[in-house]
N, C-alpha and C positions, 0 to 999 in steps of 0.2 A: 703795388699790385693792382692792376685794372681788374674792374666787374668781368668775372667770369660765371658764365652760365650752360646749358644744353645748348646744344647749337646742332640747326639741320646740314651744317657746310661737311662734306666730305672729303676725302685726299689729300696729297700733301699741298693740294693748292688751294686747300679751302673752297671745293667746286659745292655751289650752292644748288643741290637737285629736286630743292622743294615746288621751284618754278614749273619742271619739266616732267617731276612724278608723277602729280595730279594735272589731271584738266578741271581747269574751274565750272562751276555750273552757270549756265547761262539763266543775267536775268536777276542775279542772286542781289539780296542787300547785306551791310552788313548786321553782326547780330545789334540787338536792341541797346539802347544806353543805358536803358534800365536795369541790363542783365549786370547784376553785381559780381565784380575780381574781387577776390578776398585775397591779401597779403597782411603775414606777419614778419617780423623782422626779429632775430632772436640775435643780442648782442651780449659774446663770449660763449666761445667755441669748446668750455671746460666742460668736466664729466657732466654736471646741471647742464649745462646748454645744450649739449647732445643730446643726452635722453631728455628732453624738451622737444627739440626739433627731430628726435626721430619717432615719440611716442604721436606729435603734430601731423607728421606723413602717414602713419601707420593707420588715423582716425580720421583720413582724409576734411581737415579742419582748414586748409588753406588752397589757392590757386597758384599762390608764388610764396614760395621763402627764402628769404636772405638773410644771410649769417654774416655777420661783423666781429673780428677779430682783428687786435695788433699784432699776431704773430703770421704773418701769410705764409707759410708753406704750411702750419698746422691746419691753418683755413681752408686754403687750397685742395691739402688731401681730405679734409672731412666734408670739403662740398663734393668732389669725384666719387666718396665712399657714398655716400647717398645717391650722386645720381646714379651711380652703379646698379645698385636695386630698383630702377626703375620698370623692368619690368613683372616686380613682385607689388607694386605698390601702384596707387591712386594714381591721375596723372598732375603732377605739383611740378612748376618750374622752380628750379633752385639756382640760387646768384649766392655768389659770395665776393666781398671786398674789402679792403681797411678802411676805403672811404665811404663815408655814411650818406654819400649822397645813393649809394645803393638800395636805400631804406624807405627812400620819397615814395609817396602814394600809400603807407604803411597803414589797416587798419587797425594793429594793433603791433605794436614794442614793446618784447619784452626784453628786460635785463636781468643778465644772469651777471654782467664782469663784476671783478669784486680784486684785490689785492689782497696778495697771500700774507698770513699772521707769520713777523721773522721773527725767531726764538729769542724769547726773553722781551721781545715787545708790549707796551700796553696796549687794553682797548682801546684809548683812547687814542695815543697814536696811530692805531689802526685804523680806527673811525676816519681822521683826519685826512689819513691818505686815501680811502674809499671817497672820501667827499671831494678830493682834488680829480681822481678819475671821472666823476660825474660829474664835474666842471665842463670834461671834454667830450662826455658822452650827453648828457641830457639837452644841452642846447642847440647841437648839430642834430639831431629828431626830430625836435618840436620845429627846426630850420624846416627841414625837409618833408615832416609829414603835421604839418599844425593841427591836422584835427584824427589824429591817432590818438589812441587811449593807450596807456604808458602802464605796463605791469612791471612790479619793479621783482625782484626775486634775491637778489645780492642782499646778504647779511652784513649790520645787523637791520633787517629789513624796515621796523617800524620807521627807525632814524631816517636809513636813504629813503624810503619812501614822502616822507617830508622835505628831505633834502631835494630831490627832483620835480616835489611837485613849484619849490619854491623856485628852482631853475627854470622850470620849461614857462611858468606863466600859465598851465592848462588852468582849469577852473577843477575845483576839487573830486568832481565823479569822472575824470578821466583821467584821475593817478589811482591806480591801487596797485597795494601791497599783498605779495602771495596770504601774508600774517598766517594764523593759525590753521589757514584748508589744510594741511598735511598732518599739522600735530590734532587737529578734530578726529581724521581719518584716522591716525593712531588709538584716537582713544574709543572710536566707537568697537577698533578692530578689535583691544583688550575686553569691551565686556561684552562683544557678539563671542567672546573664544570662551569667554568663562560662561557664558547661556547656550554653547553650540547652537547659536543661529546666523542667519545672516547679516555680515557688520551692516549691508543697505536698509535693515529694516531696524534698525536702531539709530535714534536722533538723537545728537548728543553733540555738545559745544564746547570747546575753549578758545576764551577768549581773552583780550589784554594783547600784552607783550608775546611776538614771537620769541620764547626765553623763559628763564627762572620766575620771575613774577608771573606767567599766565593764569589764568582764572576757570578752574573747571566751575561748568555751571551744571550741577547734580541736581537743583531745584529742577531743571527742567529735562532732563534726560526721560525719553519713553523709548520703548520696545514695541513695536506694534502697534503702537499707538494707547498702550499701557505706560502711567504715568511711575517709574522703577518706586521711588523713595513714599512715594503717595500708599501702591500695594504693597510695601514692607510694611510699612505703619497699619495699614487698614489689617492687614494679617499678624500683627502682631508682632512678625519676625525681629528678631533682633538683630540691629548690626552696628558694629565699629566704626566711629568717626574716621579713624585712621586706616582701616582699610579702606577707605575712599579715598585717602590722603595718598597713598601707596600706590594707587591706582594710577592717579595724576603724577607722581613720582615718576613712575614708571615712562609714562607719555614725554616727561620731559627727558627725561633720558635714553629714550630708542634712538637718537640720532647721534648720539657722544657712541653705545652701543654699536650701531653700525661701524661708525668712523672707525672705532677702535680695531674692528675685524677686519673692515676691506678697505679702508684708506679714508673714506668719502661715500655720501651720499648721494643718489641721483634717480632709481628708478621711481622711488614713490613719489619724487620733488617732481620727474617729468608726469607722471601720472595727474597727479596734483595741477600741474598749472595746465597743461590738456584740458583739463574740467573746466576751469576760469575760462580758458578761451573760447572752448565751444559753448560756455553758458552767455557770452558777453555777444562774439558773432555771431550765433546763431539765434539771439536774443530770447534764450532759454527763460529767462525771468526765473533763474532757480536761486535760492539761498543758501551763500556760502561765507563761513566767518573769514573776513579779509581784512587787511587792514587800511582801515577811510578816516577821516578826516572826522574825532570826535568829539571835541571841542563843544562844551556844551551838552553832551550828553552823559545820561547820566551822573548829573553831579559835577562832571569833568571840567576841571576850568586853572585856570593857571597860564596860559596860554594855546596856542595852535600845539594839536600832537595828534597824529596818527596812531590808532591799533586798535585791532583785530574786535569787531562786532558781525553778527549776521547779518549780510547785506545781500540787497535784491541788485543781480547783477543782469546786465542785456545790453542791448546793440549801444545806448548810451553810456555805458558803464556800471558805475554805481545809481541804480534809482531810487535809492532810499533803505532806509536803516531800519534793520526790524525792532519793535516796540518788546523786546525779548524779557521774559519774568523774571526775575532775578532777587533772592531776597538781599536783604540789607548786607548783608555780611558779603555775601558776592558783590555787590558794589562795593562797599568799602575794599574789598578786594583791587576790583576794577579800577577805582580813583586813586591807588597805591601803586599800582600798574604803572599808572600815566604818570605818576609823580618820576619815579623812576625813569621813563622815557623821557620826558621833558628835561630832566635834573643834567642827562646827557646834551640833547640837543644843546642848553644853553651855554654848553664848552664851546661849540661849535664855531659861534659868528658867523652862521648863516643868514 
């Protein structure tokens, strides 16, 4: 399948009437070199990669998108399906192809492909096949666009996000992993529902493993800038370890939940990585728990592993790792995390 995109060619002879429509202005230059094109490249065309690249159009976040898939006529109709709406939407050129040279000039990649789990398969085997498709996907990117910043989004994320940072060769602040920005937003949404307030004005992080081990961090959770666990204490209130335990329960099962109801998950994940993107190009310098490179922190040590800390994201990627409160128990948590992730990787022979 060749790069297909918008095209001004007309009739069945492909009469090209962009020359004769307009008259040029006299005199004119063109625009500046400085004027920045922003493209993103969204590779795998599944429910996630959709709502990704349609929530991307919607937020007007890019100048060009191109979509990469192995399957070309699913490719095909979900690039038509988009540019269809082009007169409801921003003006974004869209390209799609199986070959990744479609992707060159990329400021930012994300992967969504991933290999479907066949019944009765282990993780492990899973893993292994997810790591031979990022064989063929991370080094034809970093081919074509060497100083793109690589989001990785394919489950299990912490893993491939190590896995391609160790393929493409990038330097560590321009691999990240979606990690925990969606299960955070889950969890702030649980206790903005049970305070009927707004989840945006509730601060609130998990961190670690995207999975069973994540790490809610309750030490530091406020409302408003009210510190929760600090004013229950200071008022006296009384409250149950385990309904905080229950809480995070819950966080980690809203996505098994969905699944279960309508097959897969994708609106909140397009949502979700929408925010990465426009915090990274548009150099928002906002903080979002993602997963980088954390080796060394807090405690963390045993070898290189990625997952999910609040990190300062912007036009260079990652710029740094928040110095976030955490008491001891949440670290031991955290270092429990990463034991877990690493104990995987070292199957691997990556």
């Amino acid at each position: 399948m060749h790069s297909s995109s918008s095209s001004a060619a007309l009739g069945p002879g492909g009469l090209d009437i962009a020359g004769t429509f307009f008259t040029p202005i006299q005199h004119s230059v063109p625009p500046s070199p400085t004027k920045r094109h922003t493209k993103i490249s969204v590779i795998g065309t599944g429910n996630v990669g959709m709502a990704i690249a349609q929530t991307i159009l919607t937020q007007d976040l890019a100048d060009e998108l191109a979509l990469v898939d192995a399957i070309p006529d699913k490719l095909r109709g979900e690039m038509l399906d988009l540019q269809h709406a082009a007169a409801f939407l921003p003006r974004t050129k869209i390209v799609a192809s199986v070959d990744y040279s479609v992707t060159a000039g990329s400021d930012l990649c994300i992967v969504t492909a991933g290999a479907r789990q066949i019944s009765g398969e282990s993780r492990l085997n899973l893993l292994q096949r997810n790591v031979a498709l990022f064989r063929k996907i991370i080094p034809p990117l970093a081919q074509h666009s060497p100083d793109t910043i690589l989001l990785i989004v394919s489950n299990p994320v912490d893993v491939l996000t190590y896995v391609a940072w160790k393929l493409s060769g990038f330097p560590s602040n321009r691999v990240i992993g979606s990690g925990t920005n969606l299960d955070s937003s889950r969890f702030r949404f649980l206790i903005a529902d049970s305070l009927d307030v707004n989840a945006q004005d509730v601060q609130a992080f998990i961190i670690g493993e995207h999975g069973d081990s994540s790490v809610a961090l309750w030490s530091s959770i406020s409302v408003g800038g009210v510190p929760i666990l600090s004013f229950l204490e200071q008022h006296q209130i009384a409250y149950e370890k385990e309904t905080l335990e229950n809480i995070h329960k819950q966080v980690i099962n809203c996505a098994y939940e969905v699944i279960k109801l309508k097959g897969y998950t994708s609106w909140a994940i397009g949502y979700s990585v929408a925010s990465l993107a426009r915090s990274i190009l548009r150099d928002q310098r906002r903080i979002h728990p993602v997963s980088v490179l954390a080796s060394g922190l807090h405690g963390i040590n045993g070898g290189d592993v990625f997952l999910s800390l609040p990190a300062l994201l912007g036009r260079g990627g990652v710029l740094a790792v928040t110095n976030v409160h955490m008491t001891e128990e949440e670290a031991g948590h955290l270092r429990d995390s990463a034991k877990t992730i690493l104990e995987v990787q070292r199957q691997l022979g990556v």
